[in-house]
Legacy VTK file of the C-alpha trace (Angstrom):
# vtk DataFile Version 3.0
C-alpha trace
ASCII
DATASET POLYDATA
POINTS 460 float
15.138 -17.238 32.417
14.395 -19.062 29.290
10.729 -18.139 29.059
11.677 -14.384 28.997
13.518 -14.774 25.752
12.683 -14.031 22.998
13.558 -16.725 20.296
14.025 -17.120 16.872
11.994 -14.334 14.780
15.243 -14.333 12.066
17.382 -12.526 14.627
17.808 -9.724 17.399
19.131 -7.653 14.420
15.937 -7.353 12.923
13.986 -7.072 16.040
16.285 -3.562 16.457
15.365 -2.222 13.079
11.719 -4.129 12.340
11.493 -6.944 10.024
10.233 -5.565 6.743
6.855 -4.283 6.759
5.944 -5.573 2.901
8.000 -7.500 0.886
9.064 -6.708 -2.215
7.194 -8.284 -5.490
7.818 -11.959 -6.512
8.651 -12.769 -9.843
5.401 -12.940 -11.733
5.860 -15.204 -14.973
8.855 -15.571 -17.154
11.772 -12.912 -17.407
14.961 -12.609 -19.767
18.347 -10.672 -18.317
21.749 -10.207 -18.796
22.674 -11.167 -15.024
20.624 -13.720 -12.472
21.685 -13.870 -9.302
20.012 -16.536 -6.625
20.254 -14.951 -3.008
19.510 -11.744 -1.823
21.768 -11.966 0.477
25.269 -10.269 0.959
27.495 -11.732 -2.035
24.283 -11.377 -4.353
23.353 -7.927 -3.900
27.406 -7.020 -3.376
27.771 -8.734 -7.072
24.805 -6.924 -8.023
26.206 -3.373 -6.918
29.869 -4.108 -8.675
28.104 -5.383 -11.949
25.615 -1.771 -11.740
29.051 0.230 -11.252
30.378 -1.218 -13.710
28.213 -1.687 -16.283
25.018 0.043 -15.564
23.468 -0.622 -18.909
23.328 -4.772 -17.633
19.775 -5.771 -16.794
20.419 -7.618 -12.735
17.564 -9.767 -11.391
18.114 -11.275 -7.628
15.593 -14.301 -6.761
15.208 -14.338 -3.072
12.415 -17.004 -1.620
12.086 -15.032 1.708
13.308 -11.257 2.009
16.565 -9.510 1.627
19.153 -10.477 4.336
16.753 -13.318 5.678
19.995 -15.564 6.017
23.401 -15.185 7.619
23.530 -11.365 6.347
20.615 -10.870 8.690
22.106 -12.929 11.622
25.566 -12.779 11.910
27.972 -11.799 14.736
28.447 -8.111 13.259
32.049 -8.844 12.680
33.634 -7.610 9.930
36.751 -8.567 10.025
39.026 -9.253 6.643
40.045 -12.022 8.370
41.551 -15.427 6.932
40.160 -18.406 8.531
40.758 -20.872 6.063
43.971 -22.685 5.226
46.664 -21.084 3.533
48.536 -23.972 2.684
45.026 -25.849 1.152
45.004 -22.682 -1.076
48.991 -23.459 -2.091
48.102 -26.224 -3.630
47.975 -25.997 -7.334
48.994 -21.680 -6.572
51.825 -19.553 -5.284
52.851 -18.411 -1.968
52.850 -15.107 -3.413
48.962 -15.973 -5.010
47.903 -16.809 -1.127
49.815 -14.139 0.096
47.708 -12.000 -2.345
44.590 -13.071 -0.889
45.634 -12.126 2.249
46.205 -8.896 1.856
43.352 -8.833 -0.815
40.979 -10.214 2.317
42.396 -7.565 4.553
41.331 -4.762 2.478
37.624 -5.867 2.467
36.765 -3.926 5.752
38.180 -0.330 4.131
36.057 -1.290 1.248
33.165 -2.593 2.900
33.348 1.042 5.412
33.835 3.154 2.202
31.031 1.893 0.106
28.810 2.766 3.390
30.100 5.655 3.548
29.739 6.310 -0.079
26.000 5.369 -0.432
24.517 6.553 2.966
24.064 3.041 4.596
23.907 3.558 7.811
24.787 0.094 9.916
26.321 1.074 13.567
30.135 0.804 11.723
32.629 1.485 14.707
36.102 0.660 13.728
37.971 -1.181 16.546
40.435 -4.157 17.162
39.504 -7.466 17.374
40.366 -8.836 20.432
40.262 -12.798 21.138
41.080 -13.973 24.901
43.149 -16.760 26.180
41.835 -18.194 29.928
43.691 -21.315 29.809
47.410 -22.477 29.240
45.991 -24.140 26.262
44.527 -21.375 25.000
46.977 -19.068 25.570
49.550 -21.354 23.440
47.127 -21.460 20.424
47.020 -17.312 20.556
51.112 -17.461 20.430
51.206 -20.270 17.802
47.918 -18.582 15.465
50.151 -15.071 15.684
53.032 -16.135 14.386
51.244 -17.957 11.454
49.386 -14.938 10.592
52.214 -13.071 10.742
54.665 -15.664 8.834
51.919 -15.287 6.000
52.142 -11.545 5.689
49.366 -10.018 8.274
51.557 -7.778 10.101
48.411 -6.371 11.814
48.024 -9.130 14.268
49.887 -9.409 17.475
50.238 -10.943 20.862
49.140 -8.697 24.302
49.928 -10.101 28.104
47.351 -10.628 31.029
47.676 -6.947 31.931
47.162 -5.230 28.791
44.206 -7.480 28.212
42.424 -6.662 31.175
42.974 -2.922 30.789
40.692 -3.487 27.965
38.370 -6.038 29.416
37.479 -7.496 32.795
37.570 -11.334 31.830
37.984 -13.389 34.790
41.486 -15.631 34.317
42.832 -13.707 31.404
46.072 -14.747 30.284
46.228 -12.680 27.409
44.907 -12.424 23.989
45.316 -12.133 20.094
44.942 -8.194 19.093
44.048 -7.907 15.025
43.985 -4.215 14.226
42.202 -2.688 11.486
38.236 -4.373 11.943
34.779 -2.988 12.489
31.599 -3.861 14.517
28.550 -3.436 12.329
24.870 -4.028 12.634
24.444 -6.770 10.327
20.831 -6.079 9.227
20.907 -2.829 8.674
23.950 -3.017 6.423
22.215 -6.123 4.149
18.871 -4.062 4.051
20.914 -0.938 2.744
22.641 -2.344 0.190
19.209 -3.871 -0.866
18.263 -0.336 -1.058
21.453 0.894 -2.758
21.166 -1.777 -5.595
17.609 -0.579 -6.344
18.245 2.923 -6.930
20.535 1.459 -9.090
18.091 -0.329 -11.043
18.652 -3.858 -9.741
15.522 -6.229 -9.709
15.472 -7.838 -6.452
12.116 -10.321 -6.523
10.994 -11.848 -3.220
8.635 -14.354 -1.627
10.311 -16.052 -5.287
11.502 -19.863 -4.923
14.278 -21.271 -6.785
13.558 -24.608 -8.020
16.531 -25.083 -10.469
19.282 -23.869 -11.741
20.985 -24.577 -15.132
23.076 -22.603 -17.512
21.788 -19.459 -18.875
18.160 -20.791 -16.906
17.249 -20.240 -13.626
13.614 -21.737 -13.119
11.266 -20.471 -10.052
7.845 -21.596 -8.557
6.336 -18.332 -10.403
8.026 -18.279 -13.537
11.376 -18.342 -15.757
14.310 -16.337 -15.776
16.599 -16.703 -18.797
20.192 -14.978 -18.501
23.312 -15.049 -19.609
24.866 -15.224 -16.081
23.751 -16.968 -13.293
25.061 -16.075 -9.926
24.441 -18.976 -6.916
24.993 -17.026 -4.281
23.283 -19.132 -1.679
25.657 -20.220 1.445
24.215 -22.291 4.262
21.173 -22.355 2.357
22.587 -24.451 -1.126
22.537 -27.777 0.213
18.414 -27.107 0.067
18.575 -26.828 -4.107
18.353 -29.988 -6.273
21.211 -31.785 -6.805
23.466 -29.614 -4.330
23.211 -31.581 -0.963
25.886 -32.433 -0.709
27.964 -29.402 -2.064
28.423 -27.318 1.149
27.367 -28.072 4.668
24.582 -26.317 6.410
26.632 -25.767 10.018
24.392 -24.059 12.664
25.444 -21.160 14.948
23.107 -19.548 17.346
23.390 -16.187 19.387
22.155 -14.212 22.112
21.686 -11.054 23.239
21.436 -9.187 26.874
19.149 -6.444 27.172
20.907 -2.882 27.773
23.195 -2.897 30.444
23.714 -0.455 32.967
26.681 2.288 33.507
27.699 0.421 36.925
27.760 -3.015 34.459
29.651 -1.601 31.681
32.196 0.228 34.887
32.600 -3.487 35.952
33.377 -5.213 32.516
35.014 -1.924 31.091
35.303 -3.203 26.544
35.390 0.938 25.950
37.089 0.413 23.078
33.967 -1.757 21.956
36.029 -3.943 20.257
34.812 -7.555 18.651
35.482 -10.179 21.407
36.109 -13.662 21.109
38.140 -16.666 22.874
40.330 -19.320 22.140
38.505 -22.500 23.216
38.405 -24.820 21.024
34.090 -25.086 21.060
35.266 -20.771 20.789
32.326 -18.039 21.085
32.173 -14.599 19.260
30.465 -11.681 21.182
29.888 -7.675 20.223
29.004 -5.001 22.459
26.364 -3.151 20.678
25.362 0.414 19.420
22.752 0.676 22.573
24.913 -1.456 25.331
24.119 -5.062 25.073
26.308 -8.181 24.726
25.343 -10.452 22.432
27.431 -14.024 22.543
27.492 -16.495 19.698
28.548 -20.009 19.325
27.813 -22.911 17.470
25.450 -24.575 20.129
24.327 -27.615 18.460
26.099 -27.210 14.932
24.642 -29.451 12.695
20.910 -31.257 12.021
20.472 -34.313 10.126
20.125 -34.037 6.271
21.413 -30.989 6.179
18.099 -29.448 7.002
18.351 -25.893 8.233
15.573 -23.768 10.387
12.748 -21.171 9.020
12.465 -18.534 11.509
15.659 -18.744 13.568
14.757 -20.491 16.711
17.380 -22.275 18.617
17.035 -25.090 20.778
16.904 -24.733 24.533
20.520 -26.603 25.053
21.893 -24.107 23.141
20.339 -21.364 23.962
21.775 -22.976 28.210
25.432 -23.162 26.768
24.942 -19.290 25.271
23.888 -17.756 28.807
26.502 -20.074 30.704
29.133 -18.526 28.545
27.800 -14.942 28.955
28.295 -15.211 32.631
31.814 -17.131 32.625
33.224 -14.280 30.977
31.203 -11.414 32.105
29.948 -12.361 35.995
27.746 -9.145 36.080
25.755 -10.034 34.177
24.121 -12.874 35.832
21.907 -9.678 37.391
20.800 -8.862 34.044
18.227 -10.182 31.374
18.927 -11.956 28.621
15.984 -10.721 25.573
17.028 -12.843 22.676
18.375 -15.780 20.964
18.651 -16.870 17.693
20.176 -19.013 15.328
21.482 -19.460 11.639
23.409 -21.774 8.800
26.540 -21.288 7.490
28.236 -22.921 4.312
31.170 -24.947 4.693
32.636 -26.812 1.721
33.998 -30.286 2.372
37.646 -28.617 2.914
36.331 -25.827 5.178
37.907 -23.330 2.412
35.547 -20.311 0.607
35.435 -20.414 -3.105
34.450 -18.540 -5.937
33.914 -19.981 -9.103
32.806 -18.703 -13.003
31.839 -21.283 -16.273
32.452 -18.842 -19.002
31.121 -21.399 -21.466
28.176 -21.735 -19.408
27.712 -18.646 -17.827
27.262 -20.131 -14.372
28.963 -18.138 -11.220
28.539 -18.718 -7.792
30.262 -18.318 -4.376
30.280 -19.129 -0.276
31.567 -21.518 1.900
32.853 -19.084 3.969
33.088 -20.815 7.572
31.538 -18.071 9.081
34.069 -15.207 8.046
31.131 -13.771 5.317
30.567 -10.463 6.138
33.912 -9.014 4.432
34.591 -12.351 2.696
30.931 -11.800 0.648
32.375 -8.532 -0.341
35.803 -9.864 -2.194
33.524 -12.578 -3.919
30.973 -10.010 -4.889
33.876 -7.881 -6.630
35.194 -10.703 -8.193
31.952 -12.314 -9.526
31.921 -8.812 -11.169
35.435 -9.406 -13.027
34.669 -13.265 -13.728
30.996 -12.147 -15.642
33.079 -8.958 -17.390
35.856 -11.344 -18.637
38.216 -9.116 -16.306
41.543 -10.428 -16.507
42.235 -8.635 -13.170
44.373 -9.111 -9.775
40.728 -10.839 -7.985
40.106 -13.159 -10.423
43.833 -14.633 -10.313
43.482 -14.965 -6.815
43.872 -19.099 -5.435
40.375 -19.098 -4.290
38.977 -18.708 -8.226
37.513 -22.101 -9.822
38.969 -24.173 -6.683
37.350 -27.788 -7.116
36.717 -29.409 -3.985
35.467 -32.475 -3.479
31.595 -33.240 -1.580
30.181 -34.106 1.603
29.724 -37.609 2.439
26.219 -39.179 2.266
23.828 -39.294 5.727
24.616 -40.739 7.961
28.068 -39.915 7.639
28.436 -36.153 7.408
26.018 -36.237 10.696
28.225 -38.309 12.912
31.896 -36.506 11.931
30.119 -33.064 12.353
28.501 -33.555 15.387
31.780 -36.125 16.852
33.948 -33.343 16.260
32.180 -30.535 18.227
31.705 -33.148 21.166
35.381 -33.891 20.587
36.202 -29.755 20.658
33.961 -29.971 24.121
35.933 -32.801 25.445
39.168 -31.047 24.905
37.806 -27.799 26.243
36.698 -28.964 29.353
40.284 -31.143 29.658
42.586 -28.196 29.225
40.631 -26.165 32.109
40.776 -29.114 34.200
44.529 -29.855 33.747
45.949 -26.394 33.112
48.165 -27.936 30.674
49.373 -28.106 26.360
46.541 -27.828 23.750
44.515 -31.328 23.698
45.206 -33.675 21.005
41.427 -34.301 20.949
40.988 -31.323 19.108
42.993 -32.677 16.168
41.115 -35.999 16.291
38.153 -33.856 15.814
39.547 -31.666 12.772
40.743 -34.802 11.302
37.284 -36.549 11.287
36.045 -33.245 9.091
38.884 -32.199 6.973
39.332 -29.117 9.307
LINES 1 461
460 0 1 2 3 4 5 6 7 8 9 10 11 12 13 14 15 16 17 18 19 20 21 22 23 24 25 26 27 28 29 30 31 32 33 34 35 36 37 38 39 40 41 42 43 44 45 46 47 48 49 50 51 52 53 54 55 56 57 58 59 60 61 62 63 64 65 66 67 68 69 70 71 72 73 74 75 76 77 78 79 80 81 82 83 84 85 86 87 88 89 90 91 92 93 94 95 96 97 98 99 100 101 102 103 104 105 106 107 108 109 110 111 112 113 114 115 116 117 118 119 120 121 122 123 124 125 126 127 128 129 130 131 132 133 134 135 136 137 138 139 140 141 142 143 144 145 146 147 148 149 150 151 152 153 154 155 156 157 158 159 160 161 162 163 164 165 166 167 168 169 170 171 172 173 174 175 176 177 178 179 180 181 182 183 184 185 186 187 188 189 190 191 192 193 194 195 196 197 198 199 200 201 202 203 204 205 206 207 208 209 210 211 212 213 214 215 216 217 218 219 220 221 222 223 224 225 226 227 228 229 230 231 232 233 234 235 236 237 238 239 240 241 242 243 244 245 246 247 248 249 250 251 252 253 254 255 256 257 258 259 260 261 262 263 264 265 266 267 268 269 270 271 272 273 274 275 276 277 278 279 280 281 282 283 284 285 286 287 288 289 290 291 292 293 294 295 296 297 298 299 300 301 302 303 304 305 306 307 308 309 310 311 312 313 314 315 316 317 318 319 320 321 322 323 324 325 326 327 328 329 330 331 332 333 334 335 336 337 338 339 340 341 342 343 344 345 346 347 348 349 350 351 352 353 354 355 356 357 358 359 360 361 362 363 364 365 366 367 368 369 370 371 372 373 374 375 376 377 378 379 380 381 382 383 384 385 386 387 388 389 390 391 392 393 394 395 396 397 398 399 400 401 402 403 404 405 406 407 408 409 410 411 412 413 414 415 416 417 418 419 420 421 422 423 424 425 426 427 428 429 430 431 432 433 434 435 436 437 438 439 440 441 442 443 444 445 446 447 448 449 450 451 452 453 454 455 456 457 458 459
C-alpha cells in the first residue's frame, strides 16, 4: 500500500486546497515597526488581527521563512476544541483556583470565538460544529474516561460527560466499544484553509506578512533576518515546534513529532457500516492515543504521534513521515474502522509540536523589553493559538484585562535537558505508553502503572 501514498508535501490539507501558487515578498533590506511578530502561523497572524482591531493605526510586520500556515496551522488534526490538556494543578501554583478555573472557561470560549471571527470575515474552513467524542476499548481505558470526566468536571467544565457501550455505538461502529468521553460544544475545521484566511484577513487589514524571510535572531526591540533588519517596539515569538531551531532556544520547548493520514473518499455502503453522522472529532483513550476527523468530502484521516521525537531536536522540511509510522497509522485505521481495509489510503504526513519542559502552554510579555511570545501548546493549538493571540494583544496595549491575569501569563518554566538526555526520556516514554497499551488489551485489567513511569521520566 505504501507506494500509493502520497507523503509528506506539508500535508493532505494543502493538497485539498493547493499549496500557494507564489509566495508572498521577503523582506528586502531593513524595516522599522511598531509590532514584529516571528511566525506566520496561527498565534502570529491571530495577534496580528487583535492588534489591527484594536489599534489599526500600529504598523504589524510577520517574518515567516517558508509560507503562511507551513507549520502545525497547516497540519493539524482539524480539531478545535477549547480543550484543557495541560495541568490544572501546575497552573495553581503561584495562582488561584478561581485564576485556573478562569482559564478554563476562558479556553472553552475559544471555539465560539474562533467560529465567529470566520464567520465575521468570510473565511471559509469546512467549520461543522459537533461533539468530541473519545472511545474507550479496554477496561483500562474505559477507567481513564470515568476518572478524566470527573476531573474536568471537578474543575468547572460542565460540558463533558460520560456515555455507555450503547450510546457510543449509536454514534460509531468501533469494534469493542465500552464507552466514551462526550465534550460538547467543539468544531471540525479544515486547518489550512482557516490559517490561509486569516493570512488573507490580516492583509486587508494592512498587516505585512514577509515570506521566504529567515529569522536569524531575535533581541529586544530587534529582530534580525537573512535579508535585512526589522526594528520594533514589540517583538512577538510566535514560533511553536519550530523555536528550538533559533539561536540560543534549543532547549526552550521540545520539537515532538505527530504524523497523520488520510483515506481517500469513502463510499455510502462504508460510511452505512461505520455510521460517525454526527461527524464528530474522534479519538481514543490508549495511552500511545490517536486523533481522527471525518472530512468535508468523506475521508478519515488518523493521527498519532508515530515516532515522536528526532535527535537534537531537529524537525522535517516538507512533512514526510517515516514508513514505521506511516505502518502504525494504517494499522490503527483498520482496528477501529475494519471497512476500510478495502479502501485506499492517499496520504500521510507529519509535523512538530512545542512542548515546554512541564508540558504546560505559556504566554509571556517583557514590557521593559518589549519582547512577547507564546506556544507550547501540546498539541491543543488550534483554539489555544487564539486565547494567546488575544492576549498578546492586551500584554503589547498595557491591557490590564481578565486574559492577561490569567495563570498561564509570564509562567517561568524551567528547560529541556541537554542531548542525549531529552532523546532517551522522550522516546522511553512513548515505548513505555506502547508497553502499557499493548498490556491492558492483553490482560483486560486497571490502567498500567507503566504509563506513569513514562510521564514521570518527562514531567508529564
Amino acid at each position: 500500500m505504501s507506494d500509493q501514498i502520497r507523503l509528506g508535501d506539508v500535508s493532505f490539507w494543502y493538497a485539498d486546497i493547493g499549496l500557494p501558487p507564489v509566495r508572498r515578498p521577503p523582506l528586502e533590506g531593513d524595516a522599522e515597526v511598531d509590532v514584529c511578530i516571528v511566525g506566520a502561523g496561527y498565534t502570529g497572524l491571530w495577534a496580528a488581527y487583535y492588534l489591527k482591531q484594536a489599534a489599526p493605526e500600529l504598523s504589524v510586520l510577520v517574518c515567516e521563512r517558508e509560507f503562511a500556515g507551513f507549520g502545525a496551522s497547516g497540519r493539524n488534526g482539524g480539531w478545535l476544541t477549547g480543550g484543557f490538556a495541560w495541568s490544572h494543578e501546575k497552573y495553581l501554583k503561584g495562582s488561584s483556583e478561581a485564576a485556573v478555573r478562569a482559564m478554563v472557561a476562558a479556553m472553552n470560549g475559544t471555539v465560539d470565538e474562533v467560529v465567529r471571527v470566520a464567520g465575521a470575515e468570510g473565511i471559509e474552513a469546512d467549520i461543522l460544529r459537533t461533539d468530541e467524542l473519545m472511545v474507550a476499548v479496554t477496561p483500562a481505558q474505559m477507567a481513564r474516561v470515568e476518572a478524566e470526566v470527573a476531573h474536568r468536571r471537578r474543575w468547572g467544565e460542565h460540558r463533558v460527560h460520560v456515555i455507555g457501550a450503547g450510546q457510543t455505538a449509536s454514534r460509531v461502529n468501533i469494534p469493542g466499544v465500552l464507552g466514551a468521553m462526550v465534550v460538547e460544544g467543539v468544531a471540525r475545521v479544515q486547518p489550512a484553509k482557516l490559517v490561509r484566511g486569516l493570512a488573507a484577513v490580516v492583509e486587508r487589514m494592512g498587516v505585512r506578512i514577509c515570506e521566504g524571510t529567515t529569522v536569524t535572531e531575535i533581541a529586544p526591540r530587534r529582530v534580525v533576518t537573512e535579508r535585512g533588519v526589522v526594528t520594533a517596539r514589540h517583538v512577538l515569538r510566535c514560533t511553536e515546534g519550530f523555536t528550538a531551531g533559533l539561536p540560543g532556544l534549543r532547549r526552550e520547548w521540545l520539537p515532538l513529532n505527530s504524523a497523520q493520514i488520510a483515506t481517500e473518499p469513502l463510499p455510502a455502503e462504508a460510511w452505512e457500516e461505520i455510521g460517525w453522522k454526527g461527524h464528530e472529532i474522534l479519538g481514543d483513550f490508549a495511552n500511545a492515543y490517536c486523533y481522527c476527523q471525518r472530512t468535508r468530502e468523506g475521508r478519515i484521516t488518523v493521527g498519532a504521534r508515530g515516532v515522536p521525537y528526532r535527535f537534537g531536536s531537529r524537525t522535517d522540511s516538507s512533512g514526510v513521515p517515516d514508513a514505521e509510522t506511516v505502518r502504525r497509522l494504517v494499522a490503527i485505521l483498520h482496528r477501529h474502522f475494519p471497512v476500510t481495509k478495502a479502501y485506499r489510503v492517499d496520504h500521510a504526513w507529519c509535523g512538530v509540536l512545542g512542548v515546554p519542559r512541564d508540558w504546560c502552554a505559556t504566554v509571556g510579555y517583557d514590557a521593559a523589553t518589549g519582547m512577547g511570545f507564546a506556544g507550547g501548546y501540546v498539541g491543543v493549538g488550534v483554539s489555544t493559538s487564539n486565547l494567546s493571540g488575544r492576549t498578546l494583544c492586551d500584554l503589547v496595549l498595557g491591557r490590564d484585562s481578565e486574559l492577561v491575569r490569567l495563570p498561564w501569563v509570564n509562567r517561568r518554566v524551567r528547560k529541556w535537558e541537554p542531548e542525549p538526555l531529552r532523546w532517551l526520556g522522550v522516546r522511553g516514554m512513548y515505548a513505555l505508553y506502547g508497553l502499557a497499551d499493548r498490556r491492558e488489551e492483553a490482560s483486560g485489567g486497571p490502567p498500567s502503572r507503566l504509563a506513569k513511569l513514562g510521564n514521570w521520566l518527562t514531567g508529564r
